[in-house]
N, C-alpha and C positions, 0 to 999 in steps of 0.2 A: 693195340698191337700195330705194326707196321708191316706193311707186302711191300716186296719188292717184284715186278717185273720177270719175268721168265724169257724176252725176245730181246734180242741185245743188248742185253745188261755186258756194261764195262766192269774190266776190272778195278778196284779201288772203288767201283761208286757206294753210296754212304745207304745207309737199309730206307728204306720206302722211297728208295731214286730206281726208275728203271733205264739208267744208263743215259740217261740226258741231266745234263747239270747247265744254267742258264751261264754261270762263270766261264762256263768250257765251249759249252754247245750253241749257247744263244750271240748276238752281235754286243761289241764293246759297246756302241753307241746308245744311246736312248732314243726314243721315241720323239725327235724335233726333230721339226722341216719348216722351211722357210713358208710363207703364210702365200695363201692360194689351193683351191683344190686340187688336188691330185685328179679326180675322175669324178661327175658325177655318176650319179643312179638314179633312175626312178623310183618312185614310191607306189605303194597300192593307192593315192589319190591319183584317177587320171589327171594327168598335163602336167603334174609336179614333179620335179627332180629335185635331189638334194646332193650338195659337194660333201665329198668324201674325201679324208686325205689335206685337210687344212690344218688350219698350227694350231687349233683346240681338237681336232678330234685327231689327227696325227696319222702313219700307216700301220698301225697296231698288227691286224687280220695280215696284211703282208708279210711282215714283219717275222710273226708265227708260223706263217705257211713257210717263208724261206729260211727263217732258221730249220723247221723241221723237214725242210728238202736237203738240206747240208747233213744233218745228222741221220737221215737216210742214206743217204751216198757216201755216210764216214768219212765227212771233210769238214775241218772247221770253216767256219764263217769268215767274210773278212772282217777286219775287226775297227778297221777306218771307215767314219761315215762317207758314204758317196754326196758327191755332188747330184745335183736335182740335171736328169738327163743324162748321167752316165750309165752304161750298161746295168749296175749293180742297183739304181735308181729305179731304172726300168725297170728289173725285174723283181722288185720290190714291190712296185705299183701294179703287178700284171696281176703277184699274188694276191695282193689285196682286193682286185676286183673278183679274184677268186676266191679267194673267203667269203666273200657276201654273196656271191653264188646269184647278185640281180636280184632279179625275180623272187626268187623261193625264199631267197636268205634276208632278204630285207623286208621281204613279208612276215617272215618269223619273227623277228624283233619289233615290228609295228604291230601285231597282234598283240604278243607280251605288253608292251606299251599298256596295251587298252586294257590288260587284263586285273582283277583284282589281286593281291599278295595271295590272302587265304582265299578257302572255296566259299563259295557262297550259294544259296537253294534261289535258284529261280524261281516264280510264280507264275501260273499261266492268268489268262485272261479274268479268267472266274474265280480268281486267288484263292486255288486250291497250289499246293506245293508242286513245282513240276521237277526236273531234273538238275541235275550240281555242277551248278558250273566251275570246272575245275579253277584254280587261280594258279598262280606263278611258282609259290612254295610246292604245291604237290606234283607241276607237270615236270620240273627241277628234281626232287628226290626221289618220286615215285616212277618216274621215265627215263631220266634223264642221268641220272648219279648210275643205276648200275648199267647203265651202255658207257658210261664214263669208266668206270671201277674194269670192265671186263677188259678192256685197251689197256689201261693198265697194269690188269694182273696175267695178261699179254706181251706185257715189258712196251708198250706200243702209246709212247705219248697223245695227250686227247686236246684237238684245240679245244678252246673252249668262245661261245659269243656267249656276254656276259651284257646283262638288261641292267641297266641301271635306272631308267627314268620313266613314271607312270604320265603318260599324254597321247592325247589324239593327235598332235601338233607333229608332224613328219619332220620338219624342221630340228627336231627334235632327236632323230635317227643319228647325229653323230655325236651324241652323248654315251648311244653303249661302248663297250671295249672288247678289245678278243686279249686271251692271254693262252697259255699252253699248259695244262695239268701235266706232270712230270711224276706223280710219286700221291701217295697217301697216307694217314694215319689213322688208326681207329680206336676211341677210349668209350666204350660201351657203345650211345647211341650218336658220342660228339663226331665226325668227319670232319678229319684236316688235310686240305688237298694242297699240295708242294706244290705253284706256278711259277712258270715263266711269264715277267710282265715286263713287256714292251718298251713302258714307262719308267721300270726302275733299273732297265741295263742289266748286267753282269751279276744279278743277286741272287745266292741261291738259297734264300729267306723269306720270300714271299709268301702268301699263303690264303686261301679261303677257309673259313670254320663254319658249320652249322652245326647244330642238331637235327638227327631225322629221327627224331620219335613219331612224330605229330606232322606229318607232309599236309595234311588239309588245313592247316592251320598257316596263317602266316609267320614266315620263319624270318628269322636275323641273321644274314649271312656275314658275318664279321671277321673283315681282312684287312692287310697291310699295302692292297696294290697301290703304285703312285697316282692314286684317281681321286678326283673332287667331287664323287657322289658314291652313294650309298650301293652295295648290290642286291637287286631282290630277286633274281634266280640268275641261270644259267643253260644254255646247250651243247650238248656236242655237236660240232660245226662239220658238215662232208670235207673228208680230205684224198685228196689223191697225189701220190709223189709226184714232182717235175725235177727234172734237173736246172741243175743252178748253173749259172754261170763261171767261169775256171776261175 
């Protein structure tokens, strides 16, 4: 079956859209910017920082937060890419340090990093069996999907930061991607969730698929986003409206 959304749903929108369509609502351009970071951040290693906002990892997180400030304020986007340093530039890049949230947000995804896909049993010292350590598949469906799912059967689009790569290596940090869940579908235990991605511009075909039968279990999250790695879970990222620029 398919929900659609209850909090500003458009009219004309297609069933399991809650009124954001990436064609309409998201920016013409795609996800490239001229090579150089955008901002760094820290990492939870002290003294390390990593660039954020370069031509592989792109302003994805901004991106999302400023499309989904425009469709807050029921204005479209503009639809020409800006120059690096124009008003529209900037406040692309303000989002994006907003999205990572620093601190909180870049520790989230370096934990997942470290974590295993499925759950696995610790052992304690005396290897007797000690407690479960949760892995990435079950903090994803069993946490995460319906704080996702309640936004949007809220009609209230979910970013999403999306883990793509297992490593200790912080360097490693501008491998994830953010994208923006729009809509869902549901055929028994399969979840098809409708995104906005960054990377593919104007598409309103994107998509993540899992199974949530089995969340302790490492799961196969199988999508179409314009990305060169695999995804092994997902969060819902803190959002708060800004106004956009005119």
């Amino acid at each position: 079956m398919t929900r659609a959304g209850r909090y500003r749903s458009r009219p004309g929108s297609p069933p399991g859209c809650c009124g954001f369509l990436p064609s309409r609502d998201g920016f013409a351009f795609t996800n490239a910017w001229p090579p150089g970071p955008a901002v760094t951040v820290p990492t939870p290693l002290r003294g390390t920082r990593v660039g954020i906002g370069n031509a592989a990892a792109g302003l994805c997180g901004g991106m999302v937060f400023a499309a989904l400030d425009y469709w807050h304020a029921r204005a479209r986007p503009p639809q020409a890419r800006p120059e690096p340093g124009s008003p529209l530039y900037r406040y692309i890049v303000r989002r994006l340090i907003a999205s990572w949230r620093i601190r909180a947000g870049v520790a989230r995804y370096y934990q997942w990093m470290n974590l295993p896909d499925g759950d696995r049993d610790a052992t304690t010292l005396s290897g007797r069996l000690g407690s479960t350590r949760r892995g990435v598949s079950w903090r994803t469906i069993a946490v995460q999907w319906p704080r996702i799912r309640a936004s949007l059967d809220d009609g209230i689009p979910a970013p999403l930061g999306l883990v793509t790569v297992a490593s200790a290596n912080p360097a490693k940090l501008r491998h994830n991607h953010q994208a923006l869940a729009f809509g869902y579908a549901l055929s028994g235990d399969e979840v098809t969730l409708r995104v906005y991605d960054p990377n593919s511009g104007p598409d309103d075909h994107v998509f993540i698929r899992f199974d949530a039968s089995a969340p302790e279990q490492a799961t196969a999250f199988s999508h179409n986003l314009n990305l060169g790695w695999p995804v092994r879970g997902f969060f819902l990222v803190g959002y708060s409206p800004a106004t956009p620029p005119p």
